[in-house]
C-alpha positions as CSV (number, residue, x, y, z in Angstrom):
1,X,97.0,92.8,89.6
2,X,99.1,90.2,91.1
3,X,97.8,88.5,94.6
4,X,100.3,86.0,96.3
5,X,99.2,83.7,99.4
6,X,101.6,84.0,102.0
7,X,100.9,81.5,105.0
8,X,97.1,82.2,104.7
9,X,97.5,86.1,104.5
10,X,97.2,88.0,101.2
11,X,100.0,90.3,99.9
12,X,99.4,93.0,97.5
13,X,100.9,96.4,96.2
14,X,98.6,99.6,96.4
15,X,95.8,100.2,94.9
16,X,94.3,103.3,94.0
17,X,91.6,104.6,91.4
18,X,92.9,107.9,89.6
19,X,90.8,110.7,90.4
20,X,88.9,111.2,87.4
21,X,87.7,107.7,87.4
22,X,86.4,107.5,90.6
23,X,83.0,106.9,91.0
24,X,82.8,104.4,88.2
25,X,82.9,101.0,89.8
26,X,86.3,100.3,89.1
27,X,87.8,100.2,93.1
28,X,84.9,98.0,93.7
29,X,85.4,95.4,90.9
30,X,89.6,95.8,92.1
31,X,88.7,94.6,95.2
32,X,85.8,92.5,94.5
33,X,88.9,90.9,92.2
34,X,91.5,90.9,94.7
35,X,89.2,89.1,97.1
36,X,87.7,86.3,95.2
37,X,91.6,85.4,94.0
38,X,92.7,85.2,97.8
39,X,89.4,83.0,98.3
40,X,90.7,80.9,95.6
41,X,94.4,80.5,97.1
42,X,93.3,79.9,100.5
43,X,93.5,82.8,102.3
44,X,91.8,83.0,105.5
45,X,92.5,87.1,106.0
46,X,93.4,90.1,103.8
47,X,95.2,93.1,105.6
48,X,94.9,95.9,104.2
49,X,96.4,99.4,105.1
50,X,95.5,103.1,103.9
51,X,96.3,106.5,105.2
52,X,94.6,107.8,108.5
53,X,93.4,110.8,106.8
54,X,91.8,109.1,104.0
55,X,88.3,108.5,105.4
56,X,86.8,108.1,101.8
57,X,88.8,104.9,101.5
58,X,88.3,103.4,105.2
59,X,84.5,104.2,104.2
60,X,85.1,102.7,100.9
61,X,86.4,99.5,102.6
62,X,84.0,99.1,105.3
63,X,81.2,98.9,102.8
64,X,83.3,95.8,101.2
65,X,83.4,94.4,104.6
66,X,86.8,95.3,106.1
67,X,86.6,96.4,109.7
68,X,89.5,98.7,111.8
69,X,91.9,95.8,113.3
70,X,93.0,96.1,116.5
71,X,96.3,95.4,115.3
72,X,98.9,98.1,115.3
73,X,101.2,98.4,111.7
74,X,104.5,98.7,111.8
75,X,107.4,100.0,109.4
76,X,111.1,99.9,108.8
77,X,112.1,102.9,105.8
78,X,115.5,102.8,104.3
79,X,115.8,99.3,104.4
């Protein structure tokens, strides 16, 4: 897993546990991983972003601590 600082913000690829390994731990030591490493560089927030419809990973990252933002993503495709 790479994690690279970028002016105090963390920026990662996805993530994602296959199916029939969920349930094992292995999301939580990801981003257990993923959040100690920003720690270490410096960085003072992790944004992170997952579907709308996927309410087992919003739950998922609210028990690691990540709350909604109040921010509002946005994209550019075909770049």
């Amino acid at each position: 897993m790479q994690i690279r600082a970028l002016i105090g913000s963390v920026l990662r690829a996805r993530q994602h546990v296959l199916s029939k390994s969920r349930g094992e731990g292995i999301g939580s030591k990801l981003i257990d991983y993923a959040i100690s490493e920003a720690k270490k560089e410096g960085c003072k927030r992790i944004t992170l972003l997952t579907d709308i419809e996927n309410t087992k990973a919003q739950s998922f990252y609210q028990k690691k601590g990540f709350m909604k933002s109040k921010m509002t993503p946005y994209r550019i495709y075909e770049v």
